[in-house]
C-alpha positions as CSV (number, residue, x, y, z in Angstrom):
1,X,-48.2,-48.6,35.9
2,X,-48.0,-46.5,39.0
3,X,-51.6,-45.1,40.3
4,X,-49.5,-41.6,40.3
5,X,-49.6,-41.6,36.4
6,X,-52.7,-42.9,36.3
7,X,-55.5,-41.7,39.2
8,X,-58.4,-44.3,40.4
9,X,-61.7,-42.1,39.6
10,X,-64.9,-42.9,40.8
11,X,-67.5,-41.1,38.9
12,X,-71.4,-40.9,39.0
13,X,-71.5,-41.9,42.9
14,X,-75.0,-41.6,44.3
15,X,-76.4,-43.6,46.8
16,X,-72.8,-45.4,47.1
17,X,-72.8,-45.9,42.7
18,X,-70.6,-45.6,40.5
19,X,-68.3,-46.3,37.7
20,X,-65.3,-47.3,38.5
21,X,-62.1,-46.8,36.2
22,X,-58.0,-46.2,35.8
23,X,-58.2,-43.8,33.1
24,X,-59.1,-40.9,34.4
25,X,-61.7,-40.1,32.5
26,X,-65.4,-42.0,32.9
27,X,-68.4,-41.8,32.1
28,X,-69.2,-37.9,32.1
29,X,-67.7,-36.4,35.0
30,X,-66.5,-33.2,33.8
31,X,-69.8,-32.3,32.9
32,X,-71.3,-31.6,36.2
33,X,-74.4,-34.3,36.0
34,X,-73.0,-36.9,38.7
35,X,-72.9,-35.3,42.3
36,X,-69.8,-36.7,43.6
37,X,-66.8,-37.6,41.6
38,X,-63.4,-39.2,44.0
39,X,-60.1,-39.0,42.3
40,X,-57.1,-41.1,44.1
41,X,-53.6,-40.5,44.0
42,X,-50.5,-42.1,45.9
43,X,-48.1,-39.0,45.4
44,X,-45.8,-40.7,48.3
45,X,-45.7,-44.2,49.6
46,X,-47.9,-44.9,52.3
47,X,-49.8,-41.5,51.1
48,X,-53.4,-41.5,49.6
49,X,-55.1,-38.2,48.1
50,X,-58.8,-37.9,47.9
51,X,-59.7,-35.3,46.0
52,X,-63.3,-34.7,46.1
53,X,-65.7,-32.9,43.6
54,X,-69.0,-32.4,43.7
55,X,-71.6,-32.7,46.5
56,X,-71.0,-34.5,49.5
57,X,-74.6,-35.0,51.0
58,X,-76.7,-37.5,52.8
59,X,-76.2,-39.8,49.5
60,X,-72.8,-38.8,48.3
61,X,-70.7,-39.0,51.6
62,X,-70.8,-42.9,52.1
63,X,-68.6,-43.3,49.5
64,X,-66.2,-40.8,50.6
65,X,-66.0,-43.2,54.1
66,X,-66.1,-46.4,51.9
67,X,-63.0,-45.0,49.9
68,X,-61.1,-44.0,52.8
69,X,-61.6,-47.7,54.8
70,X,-60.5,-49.2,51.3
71,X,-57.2,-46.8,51.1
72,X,-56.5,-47.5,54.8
73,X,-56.5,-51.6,54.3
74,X,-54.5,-51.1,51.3
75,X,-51.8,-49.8,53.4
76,X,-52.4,-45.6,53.5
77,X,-51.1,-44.4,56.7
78,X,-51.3,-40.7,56.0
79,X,-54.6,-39.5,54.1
80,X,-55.3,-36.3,52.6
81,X,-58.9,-34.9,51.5
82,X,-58.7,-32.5,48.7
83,X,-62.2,-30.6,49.7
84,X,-61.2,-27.6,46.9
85,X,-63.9,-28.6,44.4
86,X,-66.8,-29.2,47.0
87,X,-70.1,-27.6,46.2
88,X,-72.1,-28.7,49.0
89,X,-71.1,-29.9,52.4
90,X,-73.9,-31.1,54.0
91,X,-74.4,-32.5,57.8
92,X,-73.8,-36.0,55.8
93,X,-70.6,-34.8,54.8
94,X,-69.5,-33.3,57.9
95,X,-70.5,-36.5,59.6
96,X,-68.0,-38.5,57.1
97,X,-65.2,-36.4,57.6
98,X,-65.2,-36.8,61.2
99,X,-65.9,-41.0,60.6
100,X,-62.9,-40.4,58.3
101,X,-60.8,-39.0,61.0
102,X,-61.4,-41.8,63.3
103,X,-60.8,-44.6,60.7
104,X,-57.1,-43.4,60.0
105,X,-57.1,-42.1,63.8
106,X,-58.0,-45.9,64.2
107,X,-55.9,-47.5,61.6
108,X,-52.3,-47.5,62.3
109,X,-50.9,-45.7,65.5
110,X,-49.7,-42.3,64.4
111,X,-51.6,-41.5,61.5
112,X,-53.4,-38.9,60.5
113,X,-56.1,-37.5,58.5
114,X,-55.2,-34.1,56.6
115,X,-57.6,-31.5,54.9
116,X,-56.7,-29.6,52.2
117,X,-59.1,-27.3,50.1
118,X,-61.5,-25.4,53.0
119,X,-60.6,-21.9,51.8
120,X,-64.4,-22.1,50.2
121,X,-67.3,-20.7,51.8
122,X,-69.0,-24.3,50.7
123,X,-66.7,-25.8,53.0
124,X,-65.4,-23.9,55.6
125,X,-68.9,-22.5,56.8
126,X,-70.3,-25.9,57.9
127,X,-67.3,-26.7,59.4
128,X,-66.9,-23.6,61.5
129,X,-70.6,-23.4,62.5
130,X,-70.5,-26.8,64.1
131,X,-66.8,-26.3,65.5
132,X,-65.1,-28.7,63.9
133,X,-62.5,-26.8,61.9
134,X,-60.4,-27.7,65.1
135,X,-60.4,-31.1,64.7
136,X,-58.3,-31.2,61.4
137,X,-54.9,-30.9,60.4
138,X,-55.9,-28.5,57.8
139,X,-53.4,-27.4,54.7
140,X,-54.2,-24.6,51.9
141,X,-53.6,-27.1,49.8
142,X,-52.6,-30.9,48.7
143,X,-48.8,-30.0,48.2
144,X,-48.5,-27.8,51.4
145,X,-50.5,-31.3,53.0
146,X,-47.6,-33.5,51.5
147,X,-44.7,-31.2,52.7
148,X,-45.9,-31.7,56.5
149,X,-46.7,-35.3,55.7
150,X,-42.9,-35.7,54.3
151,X,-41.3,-33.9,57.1
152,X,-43.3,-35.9,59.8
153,X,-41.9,-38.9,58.1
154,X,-38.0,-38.1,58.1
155,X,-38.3,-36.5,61.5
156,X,-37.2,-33.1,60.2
157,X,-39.2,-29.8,61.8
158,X,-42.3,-30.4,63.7
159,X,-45.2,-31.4,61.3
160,X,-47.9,-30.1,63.5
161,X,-46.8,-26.5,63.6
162,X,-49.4,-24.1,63.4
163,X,-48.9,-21.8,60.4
164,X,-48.5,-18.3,60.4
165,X,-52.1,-16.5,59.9
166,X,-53.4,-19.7,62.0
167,X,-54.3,-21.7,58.3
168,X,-51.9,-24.5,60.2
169,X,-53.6,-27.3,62.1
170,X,-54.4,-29.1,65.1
171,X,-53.8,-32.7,65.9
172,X,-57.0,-35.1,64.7
């Protein structure tokens, strides 16, 4: 089956972790007693989502960077990081995004790491306090992420247009 219909989740990561399984629904995730739960999806080919719950923290946000390098050798070459259902961004996390940006940076010439999700004060605080809001290609959200990511691709409109209200984004 396609990973589309069926999402890799990693729940219960802490300290790098955790169960690992296709269905969608380990261990207890939805009940709010692991700090960091990854969800994948392949919406597109060559197009990984991350969608991240939870805390991402000093003991959490290695396996954020761990997932990415794994998505990256599998072939990603555009990766989005849903950050809508972050609690806590910590320095840790911070420090993983930006490792994030450089292993896709890194990865295959041309590709790009997108945030969607930073709308929260959880998240968009620590990122504008240390200045690195700039360094994204930031999105409201996953599908407004994949529309940019499909246009880049077939060459129609210029994907790094800011939007209007400047919620666009800058180059990584």
């Amino acid at each position: 089956m396609d990973s589309a219909d069926h999402p890799l989740r990693e729940s219960g990561i802490s300290g790098g972790l955790g169960a690992v399984g296709r269905d969608g629904m380990t261990g207890s995730a939805g009940t709010g007693s692991f700090p960091l739960d990854l969800v994948v999806t392949r919406p597109l080919a060559g197009v990984c989502v991350v969608t991240v719950s939870g805390e991402l923290d000093t003991l959490t946000a290695p396996a954020l960077i761990d997932r990415v390098r794994r998505e990256l050798a599998g072939g990603a070459s555009s990766l989005v990081i849903d950050l809508e259902e972050v609690e806590f961004l910590a320095s840790a996390g911070l420090r993983a995004l930006v490792e994030s940006s450089q292993a896709v940076a890194g990865a295959v010439p041309g590709s790009k790491l997108h945030l969607s999700g930073v709308d929260s004060r959880a998240v968009r605080r620590p990122l504008e306090m240390v200045g690195l809001l700039p360094l994204f290609t930031v999105h409201p959200s996953v599908g407004d992420a994949l529309i940019t990511i499909g246009r880049a691709s077939d060459g129609s409109g210029d994907a790094d247009r800011r939007r209007p209200g400047g919620r666009g984004g800058s180059r990584v």
